[in-house]
N, C-alpha and C positions, 0 to 999 in steps of 0.2 A: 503494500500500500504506500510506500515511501519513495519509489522507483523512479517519481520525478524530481528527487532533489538528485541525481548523480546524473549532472551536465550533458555527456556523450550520450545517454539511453533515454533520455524525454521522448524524444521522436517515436523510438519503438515501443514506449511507456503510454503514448498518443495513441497509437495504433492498438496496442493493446486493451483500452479503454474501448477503441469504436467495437471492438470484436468482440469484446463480452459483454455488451451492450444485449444483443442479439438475445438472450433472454429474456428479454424483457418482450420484444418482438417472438419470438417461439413461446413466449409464456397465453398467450392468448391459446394455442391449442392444448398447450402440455402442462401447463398451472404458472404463476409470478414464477419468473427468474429463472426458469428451465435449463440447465446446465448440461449439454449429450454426453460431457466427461464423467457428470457425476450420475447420471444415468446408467453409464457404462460398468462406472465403480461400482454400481447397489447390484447391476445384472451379476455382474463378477460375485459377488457375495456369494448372491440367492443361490448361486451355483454352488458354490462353496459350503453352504447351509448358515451362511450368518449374514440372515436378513437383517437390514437398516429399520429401525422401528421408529425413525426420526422422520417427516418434511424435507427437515433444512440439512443441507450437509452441514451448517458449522455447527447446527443445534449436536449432531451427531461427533463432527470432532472434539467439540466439548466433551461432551460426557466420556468420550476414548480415552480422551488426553487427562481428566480432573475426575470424573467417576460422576460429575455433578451433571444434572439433566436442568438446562435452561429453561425459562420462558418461551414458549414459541414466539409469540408475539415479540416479546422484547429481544430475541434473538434477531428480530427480521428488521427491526426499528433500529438496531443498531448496526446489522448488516447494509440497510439500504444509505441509513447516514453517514458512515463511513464508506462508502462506494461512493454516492454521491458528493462529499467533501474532497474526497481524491479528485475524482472526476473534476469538480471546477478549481482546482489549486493545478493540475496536469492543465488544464486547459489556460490559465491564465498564465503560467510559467511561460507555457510555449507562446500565447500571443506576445508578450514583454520578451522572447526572446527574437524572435522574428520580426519588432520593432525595431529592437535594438541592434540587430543585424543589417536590416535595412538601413538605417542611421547611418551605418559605417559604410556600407557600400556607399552611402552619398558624399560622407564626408570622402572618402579616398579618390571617390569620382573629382570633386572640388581640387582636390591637391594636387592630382597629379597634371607634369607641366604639359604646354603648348609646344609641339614638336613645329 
């Protein structure tokens, strides 16, 4: 969630944001926030015989990780506010980068001489 403070990967950090987006868009057939990796993971279980008895995948790495079973609700409120906080901090980094990049192209434009 941190990915756009480290300068060189904002871009793929950008790109990364538009593509997990898509959830939200495949959540209309498949429920909010539809993930096909985390799909893939619960099918992988079911196989395995250890069904996911969670919604949410993070409601479920919680409890993996801490034994503690979250709030559904508050699970998803904190998921979507952190996603979405990312989202416009990645988003306004890179406008202010792409600003400030422009800047310089003009200023170098400015400076360099008259052949």
């Amino acid at each position: 969630m941190a990915g756009f403070l480290y300068k060189p990967e904002k871009f793929i950090y950008s790109l990364w944001w538009q593509l997990d987006f898509h959830g939200f868009f495949l959540g209309i057939w498949y429920g909010w926030g539809y993930c096909f990796c985390t799909d893939w993971h619960w099918q992988i279980r079911e196989m395995l015989g250890k069904p996911v008895p969670f919604n949410s995948y993070i409601q479920f790495l919680v409890y993996e990780i801490t034994g503690y079973i979250p709030d559904a609700n508050i699970t998803d409120f904190f998921v979507v506010t952190v996603y979405f906080m990312s989202l416009l901090i990645s988003i306004v980094l890179n406008i202010r980068d792409y600003h400030n990049a422009k800047k310089y192209i003009i200023l170098d434009e400015i400076k360099k001489p008259d052949c």
